[in-house]
Structures are given as C-alpha cells and as structure tokens.
C-alpha positions in Angstrom: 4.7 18.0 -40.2 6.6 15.2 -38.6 8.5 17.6 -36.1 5.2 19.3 -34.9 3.8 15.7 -34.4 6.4 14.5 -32.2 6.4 18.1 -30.3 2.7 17.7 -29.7 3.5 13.9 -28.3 6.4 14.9 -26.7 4.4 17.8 -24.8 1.4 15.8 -24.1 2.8 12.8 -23.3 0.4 11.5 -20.2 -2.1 12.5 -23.0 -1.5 9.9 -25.6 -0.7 7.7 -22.7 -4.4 7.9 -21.8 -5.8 8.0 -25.2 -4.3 4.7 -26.0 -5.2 1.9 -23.5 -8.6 4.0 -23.4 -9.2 4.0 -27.2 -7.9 -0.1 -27.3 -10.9 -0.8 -24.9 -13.4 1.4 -26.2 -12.9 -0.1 -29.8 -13.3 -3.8 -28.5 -16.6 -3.2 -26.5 -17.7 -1.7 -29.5 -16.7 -4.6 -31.6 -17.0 -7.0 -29.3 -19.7 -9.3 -31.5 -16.9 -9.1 -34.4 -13.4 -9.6 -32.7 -15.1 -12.9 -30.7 -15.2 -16.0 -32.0 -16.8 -17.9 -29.3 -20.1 -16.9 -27.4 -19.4 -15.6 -24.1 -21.9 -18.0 -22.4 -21.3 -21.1 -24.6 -20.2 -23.7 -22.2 -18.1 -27.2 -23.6 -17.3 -29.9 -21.4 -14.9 -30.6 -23.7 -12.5 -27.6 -23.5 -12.2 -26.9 -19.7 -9.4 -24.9 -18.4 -7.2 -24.7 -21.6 -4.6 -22.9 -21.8 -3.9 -19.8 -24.0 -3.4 -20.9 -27.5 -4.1 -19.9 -31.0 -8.0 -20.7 -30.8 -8.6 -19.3 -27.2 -6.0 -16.9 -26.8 -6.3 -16.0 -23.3 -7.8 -20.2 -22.7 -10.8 -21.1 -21.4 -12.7 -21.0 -17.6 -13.9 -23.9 -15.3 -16.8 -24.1 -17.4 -15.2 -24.3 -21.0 -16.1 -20.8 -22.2 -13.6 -18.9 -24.4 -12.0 -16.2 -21.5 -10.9 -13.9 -24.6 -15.0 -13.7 -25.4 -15.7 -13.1 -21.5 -13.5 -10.4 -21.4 -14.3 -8.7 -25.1 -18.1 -8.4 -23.8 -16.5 -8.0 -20.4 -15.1 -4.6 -21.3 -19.2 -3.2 -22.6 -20.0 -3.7 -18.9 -17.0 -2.0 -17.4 -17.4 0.6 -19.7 -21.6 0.9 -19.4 -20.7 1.3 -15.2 -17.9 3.9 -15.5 -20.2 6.0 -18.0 -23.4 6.0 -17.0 -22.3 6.3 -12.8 -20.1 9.2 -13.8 -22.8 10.6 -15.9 -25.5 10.2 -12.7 -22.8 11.6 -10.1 -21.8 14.6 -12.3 -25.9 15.5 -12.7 -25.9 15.6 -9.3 -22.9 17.5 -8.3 -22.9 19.8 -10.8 -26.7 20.8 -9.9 -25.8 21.0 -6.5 -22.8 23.1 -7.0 -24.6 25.5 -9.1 -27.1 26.3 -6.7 -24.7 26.2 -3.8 -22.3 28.9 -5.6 -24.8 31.0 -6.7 -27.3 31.8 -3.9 -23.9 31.3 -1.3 -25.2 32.1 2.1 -27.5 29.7 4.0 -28.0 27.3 0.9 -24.5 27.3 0.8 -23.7 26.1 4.0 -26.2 23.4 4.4 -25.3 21.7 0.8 -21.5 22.0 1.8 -22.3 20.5 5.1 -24.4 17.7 3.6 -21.0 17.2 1.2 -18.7 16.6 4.2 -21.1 14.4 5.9 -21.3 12.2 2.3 -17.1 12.6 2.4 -16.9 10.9 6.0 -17.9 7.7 4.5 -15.7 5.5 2.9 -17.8 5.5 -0.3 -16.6 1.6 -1.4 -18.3 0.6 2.1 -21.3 3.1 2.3 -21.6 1.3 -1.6 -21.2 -2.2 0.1 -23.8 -1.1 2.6 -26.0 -0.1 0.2 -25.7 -2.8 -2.1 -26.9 -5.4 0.7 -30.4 -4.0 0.9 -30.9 -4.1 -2.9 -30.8 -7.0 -5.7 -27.3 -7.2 -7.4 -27.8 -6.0 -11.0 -26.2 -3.9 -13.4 -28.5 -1.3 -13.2 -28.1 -1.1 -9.0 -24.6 -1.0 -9.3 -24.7 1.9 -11.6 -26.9 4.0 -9.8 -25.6 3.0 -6.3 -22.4 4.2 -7.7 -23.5 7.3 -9.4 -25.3 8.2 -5.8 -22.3 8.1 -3.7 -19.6 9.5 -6.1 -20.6 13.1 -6.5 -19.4 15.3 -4.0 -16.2 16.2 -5.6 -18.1 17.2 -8.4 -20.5 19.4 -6.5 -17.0 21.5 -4.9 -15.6 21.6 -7.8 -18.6 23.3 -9.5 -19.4 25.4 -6.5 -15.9 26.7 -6.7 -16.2 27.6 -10.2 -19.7 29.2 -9.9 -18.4 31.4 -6.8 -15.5 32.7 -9.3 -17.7 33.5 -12.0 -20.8 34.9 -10.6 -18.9 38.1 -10.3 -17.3 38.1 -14.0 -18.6 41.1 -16.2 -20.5 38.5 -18.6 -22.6 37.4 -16.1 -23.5 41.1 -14.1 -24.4 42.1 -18.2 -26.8 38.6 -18.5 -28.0 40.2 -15.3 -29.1 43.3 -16.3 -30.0 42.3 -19.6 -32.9 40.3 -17.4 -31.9 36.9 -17.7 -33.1 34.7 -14.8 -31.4 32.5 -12.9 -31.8 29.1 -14.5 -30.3 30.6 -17.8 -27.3 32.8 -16.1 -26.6 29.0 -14.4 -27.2 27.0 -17.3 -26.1 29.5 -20.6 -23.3 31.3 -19.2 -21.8 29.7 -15.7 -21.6 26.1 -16.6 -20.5 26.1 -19.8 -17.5 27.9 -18.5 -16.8 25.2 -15.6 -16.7 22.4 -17.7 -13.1 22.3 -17.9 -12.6 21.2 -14.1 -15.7 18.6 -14.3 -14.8 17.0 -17.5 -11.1 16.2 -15.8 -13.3 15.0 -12.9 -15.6 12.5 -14.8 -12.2 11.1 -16.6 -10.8 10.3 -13.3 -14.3 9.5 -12.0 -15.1 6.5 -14.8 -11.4 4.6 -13.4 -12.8 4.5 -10.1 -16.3 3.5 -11.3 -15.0 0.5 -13.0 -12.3 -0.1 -10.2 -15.7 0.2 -7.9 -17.4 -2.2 -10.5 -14.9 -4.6 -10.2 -14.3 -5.0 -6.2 -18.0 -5.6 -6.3 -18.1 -8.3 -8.6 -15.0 -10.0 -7.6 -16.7 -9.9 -4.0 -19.7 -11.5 -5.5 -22.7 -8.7 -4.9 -21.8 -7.0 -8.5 -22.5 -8.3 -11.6 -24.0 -11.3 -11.7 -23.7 -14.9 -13.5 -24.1 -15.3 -16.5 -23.3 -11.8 -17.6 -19.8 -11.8 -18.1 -17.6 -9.2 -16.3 -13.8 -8.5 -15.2 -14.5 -8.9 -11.7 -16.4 -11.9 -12.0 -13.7 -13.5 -14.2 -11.6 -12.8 -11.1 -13.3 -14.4 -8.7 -12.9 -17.9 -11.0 -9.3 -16.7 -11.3 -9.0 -16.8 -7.4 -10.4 -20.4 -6.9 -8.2 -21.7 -10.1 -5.2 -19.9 -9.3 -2.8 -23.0 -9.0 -3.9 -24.3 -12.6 -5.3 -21.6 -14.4 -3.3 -18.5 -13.6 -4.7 -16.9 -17.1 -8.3 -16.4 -15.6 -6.6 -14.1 -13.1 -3.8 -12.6 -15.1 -6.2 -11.5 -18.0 -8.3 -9.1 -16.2 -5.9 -8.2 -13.6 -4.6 -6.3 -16.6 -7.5 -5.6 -17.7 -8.5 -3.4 -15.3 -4.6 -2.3 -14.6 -4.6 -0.6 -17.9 -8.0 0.8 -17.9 -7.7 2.4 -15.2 -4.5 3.6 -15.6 -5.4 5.0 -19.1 -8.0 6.7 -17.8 -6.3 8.4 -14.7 -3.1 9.4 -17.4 -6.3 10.9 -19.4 -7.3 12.6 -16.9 -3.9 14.5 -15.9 -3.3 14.8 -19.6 -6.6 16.6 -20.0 -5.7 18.8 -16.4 -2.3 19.6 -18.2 -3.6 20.6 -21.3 -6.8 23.2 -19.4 -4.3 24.3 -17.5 -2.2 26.0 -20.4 -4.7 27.0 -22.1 -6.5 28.8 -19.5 -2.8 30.6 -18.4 -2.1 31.6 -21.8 
C-alpha cells in the first residue's frame, strides 16, 4: 500500500503540487469565520502597524486591523472571482465553440474571426478599459473578467467538436433522430471536457492574478471589503515600516496561483495518459 502511494506521488508529482496550496486556501475561505480571531474590519487605534506576533500573526495594517483576518476572508474573494469568471468565460466559449465546430462553414469563420479580433487585445487593458466605464464592485470585476477571458475556451471546444462530429457515436445519435442541441449537449460535450476542465484550472490563476492587479491598482475591490490586492496597495505605501502588509499577500497570491497552474499541468498530464492508453 505504501509503495503504490509513493508511485502515484511520484508519477503525479505537479499534481499533489497543485492539490496542496489549492486545497490550503480553499479550506481557509471556507473556514474563514473559525480560523479568525479578529474581525476583518474592526479598526483599534491602539494596535497600528504591529508586527507579526503570537496574537496577529501576520501584524496589523495602518488602521489596526488584524492582516491574518484580512487575508483569511481575503482568500473568499479571490476564490469567488477566479470561480465564478471562469465559470461565465467557459459558458461562453464552450457555447460558441459548439456551434462553431458543428455547423463549420460560414458560422465557422465569422465566430473564429470574432475570436482573433477578442485575442488582439491585451485582455488586462481591454479589462482596464472596461472597468473605467463601470462602478468597481465585486460583481463588475467578475463579469468583466468572465467577458473577456473566453476565447481559448471557445478553440479549444471548436477543436474538439470538429474531431468528434465525425466519430461513429455521433453519425448513430444521428440517425437514431437526435437533434442538434442533444448530439451537442449528450454526446459531444461531455467528451470535450477533458481539454476545458485543464483550461478553467489554468483560467481561475489568471482570474485571481486579474483580480489582484485590479485591486492593487485601486478600480477592483473596494474598501472596506478586504482583498489581496487591496492589502497590497497599503503594503506599497508602508513598505519601509511594515514590510508584512506586502510580504503576506505577495505570497498569497504566489502560491495560489502557482498551485493552480501545477494543477492545471497535473490534470493535462494525467488526460493525456489516459486518453493514449
């Protein structure tokens, strides 16, 4: 038992890589209410810019509030973003791929177009553009995000729908007189999910990397809701005195979004043998 559990570590290695950091974080925006002992948004005079000790472990902000709170409930919104923009952007791609791999022809050509328009953007400044016309809020940054991160999604899918619309499971769902909308939806997707789940891994690091620039720029998350980038920003004015506001979530998002990215390639590794075999 113990030999088969270090071969399966051994062989998918950038796999538990992933799992961890992303399992750490997961589990304290979960239990975020129980692991803090301070409310995120109390502020005390009394306690500003302490230094990490054993009651504020990672010390305290310019206003006095507990920075190992801040970051606890910081990880729900980092984690809300990556899910929810992923979840938006893959909608849309996958839809759009669908109906681009399966009719092909004209439809084909002016989705795929449209996708390489959308790719000549830098999406963090199309985000930034977009962002200036509308309120900073969670919600915005979510869908803003979700709205200009799905193209790789849509080739991916369209990809996968052009290889199996000519597989014999589908040409007997065809004859058997399924329509279109359940050949798509019963018997193509399902068997592209491999590609898009890698895709939405990858695709929640960069949402909360996304999240992140935009709050440390000051037009993401806003005051008093408590988030990594915003943490940063105090970190960048205190930097001479309080190098813990800037060293905390640095890491933070380091290790998030490296565990998600090693999750990622894990999970590529792992489809990848599987679908050889």
């Amino acid at each position: 038992m113990t030999g088969e559990l270090l071969y399966f570590l051994k062989s998918r290695m950038l796999l538990v890589l992933g799992i961890v950091p992303v399992t750490v974080v997961a589990l304290a925006a979960i239990f975020a209410p129980w692991l803090a002992h301070f409310d995120p948004l109390a502020i005390d005079p009394s306690s500003v810019l302490l230094e990490p000790s054993a009651l504020h472990p990672f010390g305290t902000d310019s206003l006095g509030r507990d920075v190992y709170a801040r970051m606890l409930y910081g990880a729900r919104v980092s984690l809300w973003v990556g899910i929810i923009s992923v979840g938006i952007s893959v909608s849309i791609g996958a839809t759009l791929g669908l109906i681009a791999g399966w009719f092909r022809g004209l439809v084909d050509e002016c989705l795929m177009r449209f996708v390489d328009v959308m790719l000549c953007f830098p999406t963090f400044f199309l985000i930034l553009a977009v962002i200036a016309f509308l309120e900073p809020s969670l919600t915005n940054i979510m869908v803003v995000i979700g709205l200009t991160s799905w193209m790789g999604a849509a080739r991916l899918v369209r990809a996968e729908t052009l290889s199996l619309r000519e597989r014999d499971f589908v040409q007997a769902a065809r004859l058997s007189g399924a329509g279109t909308a359940r050949i798509l939806l019963r018997h193509i997707l399902p068997n592209a999910t491999a590609p898009l789940l890698v895709s939405a891994t990858l695709g929640v690091a960069g949402a909360i990397l996304t999240e992140s620039g935009l709050s440390f720029l000051g037009i993401g998350v806003q005051y008093p809701l408590p988030s990594w980038g915003n943490i940063l920003i105090e970190g960048k004015e205190t930097l001479g005195v309080a190098w813990w506001l800037s060293l905390f979530p640095g890491l933070a998002v380091l290790l998030t979004v490296l565990g998600y990215n090693l999750l990622g390639e894990g999970l590529r590794d792992l489809l990848d043998r599987r679908s050889s075999r």
